[in-house]
N, CA, C and O atoms as a Tinker XYZ file with bonds, in Angstrom:
   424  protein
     1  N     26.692000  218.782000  117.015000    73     2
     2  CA    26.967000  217.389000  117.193000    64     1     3
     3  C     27.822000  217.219000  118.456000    63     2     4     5
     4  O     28.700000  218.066000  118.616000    81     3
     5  N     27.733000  216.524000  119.116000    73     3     6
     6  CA    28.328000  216.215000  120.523000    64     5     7
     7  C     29.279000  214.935000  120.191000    63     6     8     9
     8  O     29.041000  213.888000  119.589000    81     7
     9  N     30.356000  215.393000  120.773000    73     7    10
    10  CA    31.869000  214.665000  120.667000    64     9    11
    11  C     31.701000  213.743000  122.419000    63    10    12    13
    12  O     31.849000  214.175000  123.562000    81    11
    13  N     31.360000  212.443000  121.924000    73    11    14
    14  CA    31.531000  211.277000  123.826000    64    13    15
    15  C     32.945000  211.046000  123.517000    63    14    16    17
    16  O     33.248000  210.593000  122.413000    81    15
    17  N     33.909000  211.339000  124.468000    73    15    18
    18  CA    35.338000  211.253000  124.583000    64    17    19
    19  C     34.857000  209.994000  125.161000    63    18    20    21
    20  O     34.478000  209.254000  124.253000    81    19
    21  N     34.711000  209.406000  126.448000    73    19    22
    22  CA    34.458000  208.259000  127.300000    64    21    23
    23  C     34.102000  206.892000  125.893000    63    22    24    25
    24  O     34.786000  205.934000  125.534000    81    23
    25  N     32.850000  207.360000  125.451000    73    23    26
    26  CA    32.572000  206.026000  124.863000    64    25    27
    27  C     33.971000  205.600000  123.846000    63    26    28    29
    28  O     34.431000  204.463000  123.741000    81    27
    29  N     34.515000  206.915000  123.110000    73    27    30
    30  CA    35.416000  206.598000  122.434000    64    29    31
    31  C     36.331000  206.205000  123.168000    63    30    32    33
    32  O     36.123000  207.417000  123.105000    81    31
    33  N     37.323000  205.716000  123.958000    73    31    34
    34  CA    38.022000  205.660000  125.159000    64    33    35
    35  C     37.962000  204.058000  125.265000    63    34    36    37
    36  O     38.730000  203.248000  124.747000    81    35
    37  N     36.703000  203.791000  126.178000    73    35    38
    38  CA    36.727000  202.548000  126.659000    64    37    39
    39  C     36.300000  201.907000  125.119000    63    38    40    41
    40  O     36.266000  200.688000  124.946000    81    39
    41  N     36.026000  202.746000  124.180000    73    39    42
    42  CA    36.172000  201.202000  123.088000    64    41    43
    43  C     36.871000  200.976000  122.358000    63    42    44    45
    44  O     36.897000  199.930000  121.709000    81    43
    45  N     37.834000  202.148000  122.241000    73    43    46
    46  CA    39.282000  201.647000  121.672000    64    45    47
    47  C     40.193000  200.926000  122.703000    63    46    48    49
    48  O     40.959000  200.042000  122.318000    81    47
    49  N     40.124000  201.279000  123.964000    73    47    50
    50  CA    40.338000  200.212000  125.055000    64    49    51
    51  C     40.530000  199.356000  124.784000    63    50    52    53
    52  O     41.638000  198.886000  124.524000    81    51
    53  N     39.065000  198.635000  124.735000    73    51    54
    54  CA    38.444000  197.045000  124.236000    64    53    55
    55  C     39.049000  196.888000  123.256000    63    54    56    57
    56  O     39.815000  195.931000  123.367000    81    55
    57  N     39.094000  197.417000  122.221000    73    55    58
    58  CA    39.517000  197.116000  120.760000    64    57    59
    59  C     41.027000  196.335000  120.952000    63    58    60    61
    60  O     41.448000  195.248000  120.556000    81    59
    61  N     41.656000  197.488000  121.795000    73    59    62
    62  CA    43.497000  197.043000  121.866000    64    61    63
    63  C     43.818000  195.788000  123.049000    63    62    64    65
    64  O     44.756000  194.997000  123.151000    81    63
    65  N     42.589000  196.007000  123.868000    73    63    66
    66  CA    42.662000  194.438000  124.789000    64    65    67
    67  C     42.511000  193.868000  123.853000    63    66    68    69
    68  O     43.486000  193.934000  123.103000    81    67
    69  N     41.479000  193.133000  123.399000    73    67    70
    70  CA    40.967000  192.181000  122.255000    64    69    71
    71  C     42.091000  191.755000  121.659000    63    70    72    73
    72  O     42.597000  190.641000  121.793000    81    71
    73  N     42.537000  192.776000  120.905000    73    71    74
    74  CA    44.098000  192.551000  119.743000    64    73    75
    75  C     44.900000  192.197000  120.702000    63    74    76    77
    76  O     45.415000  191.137000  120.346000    81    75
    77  N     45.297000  192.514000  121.750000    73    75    78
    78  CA    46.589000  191.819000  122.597000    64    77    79
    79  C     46.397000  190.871000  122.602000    63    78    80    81
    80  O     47.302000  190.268000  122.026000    81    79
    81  N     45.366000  190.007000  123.088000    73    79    82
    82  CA    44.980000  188.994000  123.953000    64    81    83
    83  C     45.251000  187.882000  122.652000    63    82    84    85
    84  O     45.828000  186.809000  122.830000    81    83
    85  N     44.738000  188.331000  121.344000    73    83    86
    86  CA    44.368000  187.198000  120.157000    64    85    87
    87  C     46.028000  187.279000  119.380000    63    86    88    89
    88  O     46.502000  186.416000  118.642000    81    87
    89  N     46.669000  188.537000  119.795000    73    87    90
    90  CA    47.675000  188.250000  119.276000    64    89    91
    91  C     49.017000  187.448000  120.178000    63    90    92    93
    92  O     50.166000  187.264000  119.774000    81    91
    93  N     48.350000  187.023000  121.655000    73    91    94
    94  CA    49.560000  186.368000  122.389000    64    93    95
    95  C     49.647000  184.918000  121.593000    63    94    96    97
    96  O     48.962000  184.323000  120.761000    81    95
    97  N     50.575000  184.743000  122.142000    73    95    98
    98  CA    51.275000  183.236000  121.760000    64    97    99
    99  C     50.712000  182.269000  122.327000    63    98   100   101
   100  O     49.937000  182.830000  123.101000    81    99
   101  N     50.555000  180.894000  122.490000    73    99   102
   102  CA    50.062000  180.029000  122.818000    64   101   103
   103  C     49.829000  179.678000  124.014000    63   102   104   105
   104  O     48.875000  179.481000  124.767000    81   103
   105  N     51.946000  179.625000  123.993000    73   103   106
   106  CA    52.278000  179.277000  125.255000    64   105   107
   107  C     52.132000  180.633000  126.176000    63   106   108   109
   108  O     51.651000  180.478000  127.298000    81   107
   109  N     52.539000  182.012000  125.744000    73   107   110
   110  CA    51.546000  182.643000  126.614000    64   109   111
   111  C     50.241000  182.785000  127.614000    63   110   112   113
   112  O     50.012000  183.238000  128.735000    81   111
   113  N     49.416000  182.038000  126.398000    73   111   114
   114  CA    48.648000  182.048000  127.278000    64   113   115
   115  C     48.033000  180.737000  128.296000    63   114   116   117
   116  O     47.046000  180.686000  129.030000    81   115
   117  N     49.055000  179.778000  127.977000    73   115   118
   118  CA    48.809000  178.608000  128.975000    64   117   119
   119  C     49.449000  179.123000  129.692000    63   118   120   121
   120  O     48.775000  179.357000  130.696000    81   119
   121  N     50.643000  179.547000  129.815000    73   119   122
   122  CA    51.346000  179.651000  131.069000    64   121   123
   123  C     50.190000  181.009000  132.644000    63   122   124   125
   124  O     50.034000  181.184000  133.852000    81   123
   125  N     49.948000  181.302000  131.846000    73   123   126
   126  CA    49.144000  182.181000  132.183000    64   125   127
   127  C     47.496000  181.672000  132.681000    63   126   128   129
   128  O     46.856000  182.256000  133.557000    81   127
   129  N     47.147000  180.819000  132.134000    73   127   130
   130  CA    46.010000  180.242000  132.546000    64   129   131
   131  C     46.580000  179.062000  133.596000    63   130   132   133
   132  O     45.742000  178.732000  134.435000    81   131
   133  N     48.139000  178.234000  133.698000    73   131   134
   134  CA    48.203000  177.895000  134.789000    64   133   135
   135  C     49.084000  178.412000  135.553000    63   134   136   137
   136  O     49.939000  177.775000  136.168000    81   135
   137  N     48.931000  179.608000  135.563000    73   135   138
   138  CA    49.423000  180.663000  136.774000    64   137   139
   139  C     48.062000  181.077000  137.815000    63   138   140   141
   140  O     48.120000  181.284000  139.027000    81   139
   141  N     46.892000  181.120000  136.965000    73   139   142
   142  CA    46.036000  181.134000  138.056000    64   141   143
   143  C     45.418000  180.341000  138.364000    63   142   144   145
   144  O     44.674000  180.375000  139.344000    81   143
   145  N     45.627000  179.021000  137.279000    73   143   146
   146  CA    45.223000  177.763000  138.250000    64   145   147
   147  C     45.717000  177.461000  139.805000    63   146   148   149
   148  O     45.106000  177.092000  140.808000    81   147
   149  N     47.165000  177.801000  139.528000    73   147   150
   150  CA    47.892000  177.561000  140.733000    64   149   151
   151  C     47.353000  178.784000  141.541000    63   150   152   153
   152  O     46.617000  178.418000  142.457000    81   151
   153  N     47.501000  180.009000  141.462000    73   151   154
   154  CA    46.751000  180.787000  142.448000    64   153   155
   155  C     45.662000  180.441000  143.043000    63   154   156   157
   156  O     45.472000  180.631000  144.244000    81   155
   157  N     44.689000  179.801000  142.120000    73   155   158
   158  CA    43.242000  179.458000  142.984000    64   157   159
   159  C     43.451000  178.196000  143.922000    63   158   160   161
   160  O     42.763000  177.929000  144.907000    81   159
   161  N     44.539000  177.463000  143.432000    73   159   162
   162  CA    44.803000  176.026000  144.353000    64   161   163
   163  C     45.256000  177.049000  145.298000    63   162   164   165
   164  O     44.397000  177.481000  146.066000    81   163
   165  N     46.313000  177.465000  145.377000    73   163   166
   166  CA    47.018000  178.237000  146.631000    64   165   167
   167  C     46.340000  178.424000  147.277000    63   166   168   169
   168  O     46.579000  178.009000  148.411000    81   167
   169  N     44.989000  179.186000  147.046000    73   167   170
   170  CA    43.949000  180.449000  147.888000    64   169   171
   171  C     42.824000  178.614000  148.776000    63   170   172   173
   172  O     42.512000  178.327000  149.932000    81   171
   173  N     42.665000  178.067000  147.722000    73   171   174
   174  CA    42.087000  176.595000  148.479000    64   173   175
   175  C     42.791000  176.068000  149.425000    63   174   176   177
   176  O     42.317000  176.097000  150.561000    81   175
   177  N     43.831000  175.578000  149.245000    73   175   178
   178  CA    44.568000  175.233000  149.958000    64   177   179
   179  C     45.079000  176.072000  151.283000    63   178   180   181
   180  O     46.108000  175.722000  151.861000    81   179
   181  N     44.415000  177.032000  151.663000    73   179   182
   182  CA    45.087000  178.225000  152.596000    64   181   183
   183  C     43.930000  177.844000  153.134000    63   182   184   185
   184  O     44.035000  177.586000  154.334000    81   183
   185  N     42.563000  177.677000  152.555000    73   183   186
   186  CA    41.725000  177.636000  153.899000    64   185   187
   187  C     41.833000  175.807000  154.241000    63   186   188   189
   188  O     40.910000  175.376000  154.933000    81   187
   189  N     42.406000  175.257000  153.996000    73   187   190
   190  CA    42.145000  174.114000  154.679000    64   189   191
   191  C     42.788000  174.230000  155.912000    63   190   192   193
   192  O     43.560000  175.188000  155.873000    81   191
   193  N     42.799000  173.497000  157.295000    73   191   194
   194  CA    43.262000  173.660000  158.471000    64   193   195
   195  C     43.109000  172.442000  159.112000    63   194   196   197
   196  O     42.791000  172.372000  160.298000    81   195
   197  N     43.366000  171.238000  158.234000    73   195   198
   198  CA    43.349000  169.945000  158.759000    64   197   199
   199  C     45.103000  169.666000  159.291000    63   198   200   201
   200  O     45.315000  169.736000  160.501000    81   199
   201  N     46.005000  169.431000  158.573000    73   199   202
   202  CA    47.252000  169.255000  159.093000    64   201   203
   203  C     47.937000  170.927000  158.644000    63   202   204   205
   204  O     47.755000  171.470000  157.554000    81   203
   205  N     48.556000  171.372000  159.541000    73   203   206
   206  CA    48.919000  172.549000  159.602000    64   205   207
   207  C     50.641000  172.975000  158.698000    63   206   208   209
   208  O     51.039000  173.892000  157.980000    81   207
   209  N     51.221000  171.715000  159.268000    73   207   210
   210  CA    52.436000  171.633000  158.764000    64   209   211
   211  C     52.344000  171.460000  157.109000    63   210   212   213
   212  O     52.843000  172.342000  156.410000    81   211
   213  N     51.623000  170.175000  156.424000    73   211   214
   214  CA    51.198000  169.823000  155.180000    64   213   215
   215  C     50.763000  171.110000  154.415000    63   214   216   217
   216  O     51.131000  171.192000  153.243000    81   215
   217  N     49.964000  172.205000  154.984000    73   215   218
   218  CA    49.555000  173.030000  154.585000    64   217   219
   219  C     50.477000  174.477000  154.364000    63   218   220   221
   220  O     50.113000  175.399000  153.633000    81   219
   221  N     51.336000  174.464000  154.903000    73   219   222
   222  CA    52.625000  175.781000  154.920000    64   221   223
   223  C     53.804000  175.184000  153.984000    63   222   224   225
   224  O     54.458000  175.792000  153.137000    81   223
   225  N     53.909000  173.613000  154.431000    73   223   226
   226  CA    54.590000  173.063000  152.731000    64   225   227
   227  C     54.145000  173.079000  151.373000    63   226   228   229
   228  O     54.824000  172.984000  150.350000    81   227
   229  N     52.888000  173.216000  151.505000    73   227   230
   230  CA    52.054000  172.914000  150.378000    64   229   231
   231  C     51.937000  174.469000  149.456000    63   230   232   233
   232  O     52.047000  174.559000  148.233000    81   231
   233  N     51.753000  175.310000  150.168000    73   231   234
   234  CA    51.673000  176.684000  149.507000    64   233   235
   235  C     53.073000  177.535000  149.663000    63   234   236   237
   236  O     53.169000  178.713000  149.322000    81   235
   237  N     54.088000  176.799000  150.201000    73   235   238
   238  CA    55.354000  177.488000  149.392000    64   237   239
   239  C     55.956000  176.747000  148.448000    63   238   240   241
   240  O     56.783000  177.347000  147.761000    81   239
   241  N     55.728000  175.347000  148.170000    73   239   242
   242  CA    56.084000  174.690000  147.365000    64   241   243
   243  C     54.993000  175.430000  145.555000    63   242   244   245
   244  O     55.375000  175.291000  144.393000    81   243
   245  N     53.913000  176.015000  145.955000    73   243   246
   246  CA    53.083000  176.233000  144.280000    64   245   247
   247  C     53.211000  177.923000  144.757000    63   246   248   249
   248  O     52.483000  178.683000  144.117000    81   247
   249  N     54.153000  178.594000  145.919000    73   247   250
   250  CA    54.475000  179.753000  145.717000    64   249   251
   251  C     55.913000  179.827000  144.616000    63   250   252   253
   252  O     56.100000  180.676000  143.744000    81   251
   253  N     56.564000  178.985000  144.875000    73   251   254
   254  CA    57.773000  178.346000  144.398000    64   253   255
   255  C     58.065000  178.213000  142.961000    63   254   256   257
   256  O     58.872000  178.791000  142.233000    81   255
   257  N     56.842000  176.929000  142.667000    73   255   258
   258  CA    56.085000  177.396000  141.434000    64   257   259
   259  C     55.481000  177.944000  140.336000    63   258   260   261
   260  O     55.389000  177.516000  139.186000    81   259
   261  N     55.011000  179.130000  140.938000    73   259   262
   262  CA    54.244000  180.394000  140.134000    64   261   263
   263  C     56.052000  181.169000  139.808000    63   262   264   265
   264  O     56.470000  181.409000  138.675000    81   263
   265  N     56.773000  181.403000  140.984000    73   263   266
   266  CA    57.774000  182.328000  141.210000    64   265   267
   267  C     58.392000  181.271000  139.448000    63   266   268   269
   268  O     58.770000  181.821000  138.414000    81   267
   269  N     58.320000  180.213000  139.610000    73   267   270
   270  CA    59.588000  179.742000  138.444000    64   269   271
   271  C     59.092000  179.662000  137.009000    63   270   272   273
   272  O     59.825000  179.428000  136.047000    81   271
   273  N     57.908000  179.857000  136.955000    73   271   274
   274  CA    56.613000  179.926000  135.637000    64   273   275
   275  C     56.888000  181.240000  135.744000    63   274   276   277
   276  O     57.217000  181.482000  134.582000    81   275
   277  N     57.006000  182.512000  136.476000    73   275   278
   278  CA    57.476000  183.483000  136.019000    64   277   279
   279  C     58.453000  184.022000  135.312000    63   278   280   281
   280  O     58.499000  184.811000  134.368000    81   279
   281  N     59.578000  183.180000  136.241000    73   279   282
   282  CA    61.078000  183.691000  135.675000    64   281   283
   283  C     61.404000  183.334000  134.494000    63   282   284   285
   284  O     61.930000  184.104000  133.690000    81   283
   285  N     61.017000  181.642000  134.163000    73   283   286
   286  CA    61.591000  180.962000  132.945000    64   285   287
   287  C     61.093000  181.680000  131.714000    63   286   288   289
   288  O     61.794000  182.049000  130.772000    81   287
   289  N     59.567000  181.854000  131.867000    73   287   290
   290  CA    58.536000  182.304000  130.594000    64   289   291
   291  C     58.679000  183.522000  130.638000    63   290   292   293
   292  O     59.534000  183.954000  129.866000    81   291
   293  N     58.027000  184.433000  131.414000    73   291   294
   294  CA    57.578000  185.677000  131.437000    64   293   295
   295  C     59.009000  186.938000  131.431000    63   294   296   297
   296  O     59.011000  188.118000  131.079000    81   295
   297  N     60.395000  185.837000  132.118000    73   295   298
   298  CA    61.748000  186.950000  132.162000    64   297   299
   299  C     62.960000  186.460000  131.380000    63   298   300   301
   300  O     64.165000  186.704000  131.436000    81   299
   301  N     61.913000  185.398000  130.364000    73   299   302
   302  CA    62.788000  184.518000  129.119000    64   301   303
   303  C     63.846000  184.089000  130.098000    63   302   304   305
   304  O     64.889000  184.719000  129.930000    81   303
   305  N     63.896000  183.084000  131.200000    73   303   306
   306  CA    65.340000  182.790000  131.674000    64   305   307
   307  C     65.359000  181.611000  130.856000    63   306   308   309
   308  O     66.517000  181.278000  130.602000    81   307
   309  N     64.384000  180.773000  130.294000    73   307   310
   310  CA    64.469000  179.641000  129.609000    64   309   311
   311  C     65.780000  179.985000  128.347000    63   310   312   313
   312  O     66.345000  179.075000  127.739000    81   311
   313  N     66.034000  181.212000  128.173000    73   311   314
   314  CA    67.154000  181.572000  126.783000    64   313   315
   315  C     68.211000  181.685000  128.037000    63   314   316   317
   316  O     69.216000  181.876000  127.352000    81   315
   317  N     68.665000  181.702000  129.306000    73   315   318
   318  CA    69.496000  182.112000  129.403000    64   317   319
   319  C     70.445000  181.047000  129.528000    63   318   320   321
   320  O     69.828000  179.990000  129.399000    81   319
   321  N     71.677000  180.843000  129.724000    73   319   322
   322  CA    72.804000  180.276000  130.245000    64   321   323
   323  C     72.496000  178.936000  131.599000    63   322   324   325
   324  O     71.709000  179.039000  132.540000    81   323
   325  N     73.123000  178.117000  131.372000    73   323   326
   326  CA    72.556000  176.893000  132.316000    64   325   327
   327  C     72.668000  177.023000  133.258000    63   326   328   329
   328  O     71.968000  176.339000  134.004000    81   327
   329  N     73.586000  177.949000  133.811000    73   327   330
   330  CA    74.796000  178.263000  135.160000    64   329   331
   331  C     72.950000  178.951000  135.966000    63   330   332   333
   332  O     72.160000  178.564000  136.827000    81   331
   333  N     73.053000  179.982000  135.113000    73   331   334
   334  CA    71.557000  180.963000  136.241000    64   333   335
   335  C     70.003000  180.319000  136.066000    63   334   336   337
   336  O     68.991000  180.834000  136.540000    81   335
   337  N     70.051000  179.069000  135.273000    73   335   338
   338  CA    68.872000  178.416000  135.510000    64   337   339
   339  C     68.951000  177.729000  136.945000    63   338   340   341
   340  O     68.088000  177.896000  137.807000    81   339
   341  N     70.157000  176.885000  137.113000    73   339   342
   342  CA    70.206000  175.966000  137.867000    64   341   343
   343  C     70.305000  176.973000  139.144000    63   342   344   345
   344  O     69.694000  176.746000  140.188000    81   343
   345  N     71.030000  177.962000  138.974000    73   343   346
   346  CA    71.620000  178.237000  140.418000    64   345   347
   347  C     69.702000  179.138000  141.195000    63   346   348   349
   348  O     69.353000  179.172000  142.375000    81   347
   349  N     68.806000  179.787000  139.759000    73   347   350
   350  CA    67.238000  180.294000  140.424000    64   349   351
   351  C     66.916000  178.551000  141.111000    63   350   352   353
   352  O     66.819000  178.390000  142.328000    81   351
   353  N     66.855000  178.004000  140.650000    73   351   354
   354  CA    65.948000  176.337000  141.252000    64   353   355
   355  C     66.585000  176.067000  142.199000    63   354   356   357
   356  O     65.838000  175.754000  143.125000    81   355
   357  N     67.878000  176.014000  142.522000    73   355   358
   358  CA    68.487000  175.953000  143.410000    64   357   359
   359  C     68.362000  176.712000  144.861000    63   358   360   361
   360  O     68.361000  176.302000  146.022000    81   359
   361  N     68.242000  178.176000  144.176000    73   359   362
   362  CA    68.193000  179.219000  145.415000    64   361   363
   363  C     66.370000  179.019000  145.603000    63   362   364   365
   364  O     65.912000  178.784000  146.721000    81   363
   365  N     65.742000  179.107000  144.763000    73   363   366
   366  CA    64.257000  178.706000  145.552000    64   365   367
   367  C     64.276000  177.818000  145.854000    63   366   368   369
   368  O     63.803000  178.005000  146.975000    81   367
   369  N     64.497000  176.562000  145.790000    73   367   370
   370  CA    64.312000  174.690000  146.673000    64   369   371
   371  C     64.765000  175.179000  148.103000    63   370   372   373
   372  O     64.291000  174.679000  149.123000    81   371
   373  N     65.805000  176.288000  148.126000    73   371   374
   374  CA    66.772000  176.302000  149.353000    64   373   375
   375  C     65.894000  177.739000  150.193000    63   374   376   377
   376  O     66.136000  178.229000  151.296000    81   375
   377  N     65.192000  177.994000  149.520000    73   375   378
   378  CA    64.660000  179.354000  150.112000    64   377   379
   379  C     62.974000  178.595000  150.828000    63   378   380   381
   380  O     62.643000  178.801000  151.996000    81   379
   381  N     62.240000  177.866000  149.986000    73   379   382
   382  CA    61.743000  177.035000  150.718000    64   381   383
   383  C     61.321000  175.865000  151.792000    63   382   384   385
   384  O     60.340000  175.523000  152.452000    81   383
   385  N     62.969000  175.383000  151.499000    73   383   386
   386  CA    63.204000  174.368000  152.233000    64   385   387
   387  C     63.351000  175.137000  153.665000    63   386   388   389
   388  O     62.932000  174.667000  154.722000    81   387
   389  N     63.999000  176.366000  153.537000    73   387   390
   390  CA    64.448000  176.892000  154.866000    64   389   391
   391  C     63.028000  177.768000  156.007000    63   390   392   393
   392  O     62.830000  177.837000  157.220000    81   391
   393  N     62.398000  178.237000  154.894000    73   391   394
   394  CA    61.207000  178.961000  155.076000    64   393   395
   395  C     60.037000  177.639000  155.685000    63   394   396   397
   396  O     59.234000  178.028000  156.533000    81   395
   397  N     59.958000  176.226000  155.285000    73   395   398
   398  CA    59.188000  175.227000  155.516000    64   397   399
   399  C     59.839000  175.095000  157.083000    63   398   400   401
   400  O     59.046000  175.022000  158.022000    81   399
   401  N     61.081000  175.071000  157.303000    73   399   402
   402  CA    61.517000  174.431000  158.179000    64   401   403
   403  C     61.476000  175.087000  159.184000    63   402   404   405
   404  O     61.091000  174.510000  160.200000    81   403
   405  N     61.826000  176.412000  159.258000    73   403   406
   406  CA    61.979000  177.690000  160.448000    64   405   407
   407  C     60.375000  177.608000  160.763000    63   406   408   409
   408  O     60.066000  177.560000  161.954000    81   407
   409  N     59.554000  177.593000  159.996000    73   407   410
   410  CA    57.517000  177.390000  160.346000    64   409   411
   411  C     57.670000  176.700000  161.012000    63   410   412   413
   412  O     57.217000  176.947000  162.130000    81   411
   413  N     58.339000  175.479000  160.829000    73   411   414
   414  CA    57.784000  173.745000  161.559000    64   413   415
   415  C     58.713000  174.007000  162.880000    63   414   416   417
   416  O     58.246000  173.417000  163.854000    81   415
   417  N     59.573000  174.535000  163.086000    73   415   418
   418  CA    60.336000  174.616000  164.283000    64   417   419
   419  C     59.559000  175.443000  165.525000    63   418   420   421
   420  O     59.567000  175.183000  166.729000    81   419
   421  N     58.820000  176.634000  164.737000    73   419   422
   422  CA    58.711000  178.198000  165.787000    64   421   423
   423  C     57.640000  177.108000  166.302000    63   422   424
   424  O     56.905000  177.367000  167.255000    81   423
């Protein structure tokens, strides 16, 4: 009798994807389905080349975005302390604002 290591492999694979996926949480997986919503806007929005400036605001503002749908959900900052919520939104508004502005200047 012949032992397939491979088939057994990729279908316990499948098996334990499957179970992850049905056992995430809700909001898991919205946050996650608009994480790559926003990626695919991003990747659209990169080929447009009508106003240039509109367009380098536009994709650090939903880089900005994704970055804070990460931290809150995915690095639980939503449990943390008010002080390091405010001061991440803070330091990205200010990390963009500066990054928008040094583009529009060069």
């Amino acid at each position: 009798m012949r032992f397939d290591l491979a088939t057994i492999v990729s279908d316990t694979l499948l098996v334990v994807l499957m179970k992850s996926i049905l056992l995430m949480k809700k909001s898991l997986i919205s946050t996650y389905i608009l994480l790559i919503i926003v990626t695919i806007a991003t990747a659209c929005v990169s080929g447009m080349s009508s106003v240039f400036e509109v367009v380098v605001a536009l994709i650090m503002v939903l880089a900005g975005l994704k970055f804070l749908l990460v931290a809150f959900h995915f690095m639980e900052l939503k449990k943390a302390h008010s002080f390091w919520k405010i001061s991440l939104i803070l330091t990205v508004g200010l990390f963009i604002v500066l990054v928008v502005s040094l583009k529009l200047t060069s």
